[in-house]
C-alpha positions in Angstrom: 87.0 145.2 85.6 89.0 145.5 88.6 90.2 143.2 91.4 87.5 143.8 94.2 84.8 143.3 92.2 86.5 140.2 90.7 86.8 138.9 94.1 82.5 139.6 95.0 81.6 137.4 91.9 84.3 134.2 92.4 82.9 134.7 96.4 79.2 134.6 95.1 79.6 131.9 93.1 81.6 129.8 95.8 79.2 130.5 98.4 75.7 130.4 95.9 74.9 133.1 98.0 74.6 136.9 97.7 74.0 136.8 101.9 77.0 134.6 102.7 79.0 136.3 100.4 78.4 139.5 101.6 78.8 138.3 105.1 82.5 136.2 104.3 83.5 140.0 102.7 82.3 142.0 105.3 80.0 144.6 102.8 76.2 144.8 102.3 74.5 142.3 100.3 73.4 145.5 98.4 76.8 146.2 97.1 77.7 143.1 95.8 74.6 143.0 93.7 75.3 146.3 92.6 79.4 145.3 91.3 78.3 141.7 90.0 75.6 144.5 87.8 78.6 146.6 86.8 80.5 143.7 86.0 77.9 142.1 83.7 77.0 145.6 82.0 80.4 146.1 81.3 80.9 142.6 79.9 78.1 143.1 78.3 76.9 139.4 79.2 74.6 137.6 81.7 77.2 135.8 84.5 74.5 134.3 86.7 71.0 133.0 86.1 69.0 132.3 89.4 67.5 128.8 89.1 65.1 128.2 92.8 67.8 128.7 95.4 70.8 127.5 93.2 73.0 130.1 91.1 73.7 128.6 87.8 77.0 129.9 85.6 76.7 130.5 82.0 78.9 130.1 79.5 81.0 133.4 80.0 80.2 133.3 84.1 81.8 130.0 84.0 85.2 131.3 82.2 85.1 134.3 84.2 84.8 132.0 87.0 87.9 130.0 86.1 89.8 132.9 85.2 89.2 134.7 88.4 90.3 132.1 90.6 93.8 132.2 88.4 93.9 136.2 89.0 93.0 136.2 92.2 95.4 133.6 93.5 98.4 135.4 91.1 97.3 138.9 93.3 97.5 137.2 96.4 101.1 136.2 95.6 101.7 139.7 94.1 100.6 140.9 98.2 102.6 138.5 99.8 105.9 139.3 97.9 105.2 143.2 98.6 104.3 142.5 102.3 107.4 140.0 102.8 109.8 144.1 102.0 108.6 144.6 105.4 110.4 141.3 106.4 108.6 139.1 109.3 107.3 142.6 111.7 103.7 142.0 110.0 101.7 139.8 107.4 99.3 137.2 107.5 100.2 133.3 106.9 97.2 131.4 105.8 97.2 127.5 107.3 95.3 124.6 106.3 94.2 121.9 109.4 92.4 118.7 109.4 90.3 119.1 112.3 91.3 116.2 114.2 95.6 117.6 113.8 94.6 121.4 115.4 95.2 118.9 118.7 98.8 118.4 117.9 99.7 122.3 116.4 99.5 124.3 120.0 103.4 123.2 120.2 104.7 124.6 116.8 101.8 127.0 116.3 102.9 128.7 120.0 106.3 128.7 118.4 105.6 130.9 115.9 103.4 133.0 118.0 106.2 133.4 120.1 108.8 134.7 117.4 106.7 136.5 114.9 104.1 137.7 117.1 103.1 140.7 114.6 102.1 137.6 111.7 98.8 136.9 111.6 98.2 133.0 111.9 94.9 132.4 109.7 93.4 128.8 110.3 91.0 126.9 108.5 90.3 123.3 109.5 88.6 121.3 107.1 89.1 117.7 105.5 92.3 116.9 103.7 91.1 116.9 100.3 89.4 120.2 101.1 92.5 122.0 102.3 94.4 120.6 99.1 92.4 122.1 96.8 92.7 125.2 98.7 96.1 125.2 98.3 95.9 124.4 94.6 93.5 127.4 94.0 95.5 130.0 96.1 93.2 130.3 99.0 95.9 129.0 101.1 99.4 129.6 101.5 100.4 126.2 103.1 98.3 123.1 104.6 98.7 119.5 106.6 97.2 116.8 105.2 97.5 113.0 104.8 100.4 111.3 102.9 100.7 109.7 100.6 99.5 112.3 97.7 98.3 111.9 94.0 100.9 112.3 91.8 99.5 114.7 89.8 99.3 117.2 92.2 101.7 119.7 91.6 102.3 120.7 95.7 106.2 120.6 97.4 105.6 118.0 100.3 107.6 118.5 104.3 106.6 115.1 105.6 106.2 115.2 109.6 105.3 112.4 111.5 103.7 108.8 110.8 101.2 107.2 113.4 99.4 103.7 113.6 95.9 103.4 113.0 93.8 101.7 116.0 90.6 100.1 116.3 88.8 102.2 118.7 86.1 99.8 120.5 84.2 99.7 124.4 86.4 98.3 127.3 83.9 95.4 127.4 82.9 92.1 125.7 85.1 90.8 123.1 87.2 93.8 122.5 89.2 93.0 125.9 90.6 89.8 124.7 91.9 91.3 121.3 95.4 92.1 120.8 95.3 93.3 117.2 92.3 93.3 114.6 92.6 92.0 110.6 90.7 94.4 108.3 88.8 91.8 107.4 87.3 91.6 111.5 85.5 94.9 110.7 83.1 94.0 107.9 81.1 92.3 110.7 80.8 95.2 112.9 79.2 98.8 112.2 81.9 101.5 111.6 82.4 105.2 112.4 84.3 107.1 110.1 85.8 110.4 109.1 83.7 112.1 106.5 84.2 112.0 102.7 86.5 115.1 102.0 89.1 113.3 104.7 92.0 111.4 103.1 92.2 108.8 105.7 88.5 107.5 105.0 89.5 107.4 101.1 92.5 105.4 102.4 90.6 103.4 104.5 87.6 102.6 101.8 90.1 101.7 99.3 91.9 99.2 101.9 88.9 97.9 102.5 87.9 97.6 98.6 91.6 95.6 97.9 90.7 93.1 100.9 87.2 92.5 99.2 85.5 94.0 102.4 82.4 96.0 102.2 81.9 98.2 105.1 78.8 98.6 106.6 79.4 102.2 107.9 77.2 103.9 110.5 78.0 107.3 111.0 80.4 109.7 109.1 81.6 113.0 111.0 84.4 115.3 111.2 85.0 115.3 114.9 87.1 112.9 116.1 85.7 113.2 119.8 82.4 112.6 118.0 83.1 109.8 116.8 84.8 108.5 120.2 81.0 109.5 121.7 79.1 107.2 119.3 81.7 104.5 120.0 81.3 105.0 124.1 77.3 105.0 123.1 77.6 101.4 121.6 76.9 102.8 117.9 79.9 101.5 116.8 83.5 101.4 116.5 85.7 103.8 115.2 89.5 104.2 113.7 91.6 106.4 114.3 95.2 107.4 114.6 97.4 106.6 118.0 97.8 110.2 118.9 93.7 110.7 119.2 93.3 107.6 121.1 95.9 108.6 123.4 93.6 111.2 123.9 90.5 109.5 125.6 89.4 107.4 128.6 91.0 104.1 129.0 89.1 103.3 131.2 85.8 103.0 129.1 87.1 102.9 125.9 89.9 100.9 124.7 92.1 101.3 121.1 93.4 98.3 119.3 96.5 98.0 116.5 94.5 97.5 113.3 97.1 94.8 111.4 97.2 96.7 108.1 100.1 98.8 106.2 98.1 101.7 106.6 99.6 104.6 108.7 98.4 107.9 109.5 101.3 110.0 107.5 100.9 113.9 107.5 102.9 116.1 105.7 103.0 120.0 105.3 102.2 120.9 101.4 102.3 124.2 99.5 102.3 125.0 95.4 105.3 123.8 94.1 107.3 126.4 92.4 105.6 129.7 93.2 106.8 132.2 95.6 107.2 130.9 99.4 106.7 134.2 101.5 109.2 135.1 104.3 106.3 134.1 107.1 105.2 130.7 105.4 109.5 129.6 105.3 109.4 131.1 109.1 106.9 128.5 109.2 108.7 126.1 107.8 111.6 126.4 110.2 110.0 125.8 113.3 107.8 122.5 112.0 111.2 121.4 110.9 112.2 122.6 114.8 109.4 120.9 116.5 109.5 117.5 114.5 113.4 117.0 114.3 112.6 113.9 111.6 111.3 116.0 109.4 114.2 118.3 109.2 116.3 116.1 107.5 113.4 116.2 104.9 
């Protein structure tokens, strides 16, 4: 068994796709079929059975599965450590981004642009949850996501900057007479909110399950100038952290302090003790360098 075809079968079962797969690895759908073959011939086992549209693991698959990610993630380190002998001149640095942060990156991301330009910045913007477990399985070298985290989790935490949350509502009727909102205000008003795999709607949902508050929630999306939209349509009304608001028309719209504890805290995470790679503490430095708080961290 060797590493590449290791890597087609944990990308086949990820994606339960042969095309995407193929597609994500840049090879013919041809050739992965062919290795994932190999693979099971020289097991001497049946990985995958095809079940309609879904791939479903077997017994073996499924600890072949595990153990792959495991592998996989302990090559990737294996790369970076050889790659970081040619100190910071090349590499690739793998970053995790809820969507709605990528608006607050240009300043550190041009940075480090600007002093490692022959690193290659990888993004991936997904939820907060998502981009943890990312990190947890090796995909990713470092992320941003929402404080505070489980303790379980075994990541090493840079916290950056803490926000307010708003209530984002039309300049009209009687949101233009509020000067704050109570949680307990929104349970009578339809409500726009991040999608599932974000940690501020977990946050939010469990607020709102302490206050005995149940939501009535209209739309979920991942965009926060979506969600802006529906509220300009009259859908809704959204929250959302000060430095989105800050971001849109006060003219139609208009963003009001929700009175709760809750803050918008994000925080840089990697895998606490493995191997940090020259680019990702390069990193590191100029977060640290563009948010003086957190140097002191």
């Amino acid at each position: 068994m060797d590493i590449k075809t290791l890597r087609y079968f944990v990308e086949v079962v990820r994606q339960q796709s042969f095309t995407r797969a193929a597609q994500n690895l840049y090879v013919t759908q041809p050739t992965i079929s062919k290795m994932l073959r190999n693979l099971e011939e020289e097991l001497a086992c049946t990985l995958l059975i095809r079940d309609g549209r879904k791939l479903l693991l077997t017994d073996t698959g499924r600890v072949v599965y595990e153990r792959g990610i495991a592998i996989l993630a302990e090559f990737r380190q294996l790369e970076a450590e050889l790659s970081d002998i040619h100190h910071l001149d090349k590499g690739m640095l793998r970053l995790g981004i809820p969507p709605m942060v990528g608006m607050l990156m240009a300043g550190p991301i041009g940075l480090y642009r600007q002093r490692y330009p022959g690193v290659e910045l990888k993004i991936s913007e997904f939820g907060s949850l998502t981009v943890q477990q990312a990190v947890m399985n090796g995909e990713l070298d470092m992320a941003i996501t929402a404080l505070p985290l489980d303790e379980e989790q075994a990541f090493s935490i840079l916290p950056l900057f803490s926000h307010p949350l708003y209530v984002l509502a039309p300049r009209s009727g009687e949101w233009v007479q509020r000067d704050y909102i109570e949680p307990k205000a929104l349970a009578a008003h339809p409500l726009l909110l991040y999608n599932d795999d974000f940690a501020l709607s977990r946050q939010l949902m469990q607020l709102f399950a302490t206050q005995g508050i149940n939501p009535s929630v209209a739309v979920r999306s991942g965009q926060w100038d979506f969600l802006a939209a529906m509220v300009q349509a009259g859908v809704g009304i959204a929250i959302l952290p000060e430095p989105v608001c800050r971001k849109l028309d006060k003219t139609i719209l208009r963003w009001i302090p929700l009175r709760s504890p809750l803050r918008w805290e994000l925080g840089m995470i990697w895998r606490e003790s493995v191997y940090l790679s020259h680019s990702a503490q390069a990193w590191l430095r100029c977060c640290k360098e563009f948010w003086p708080a957190s140097a002191g961290q």
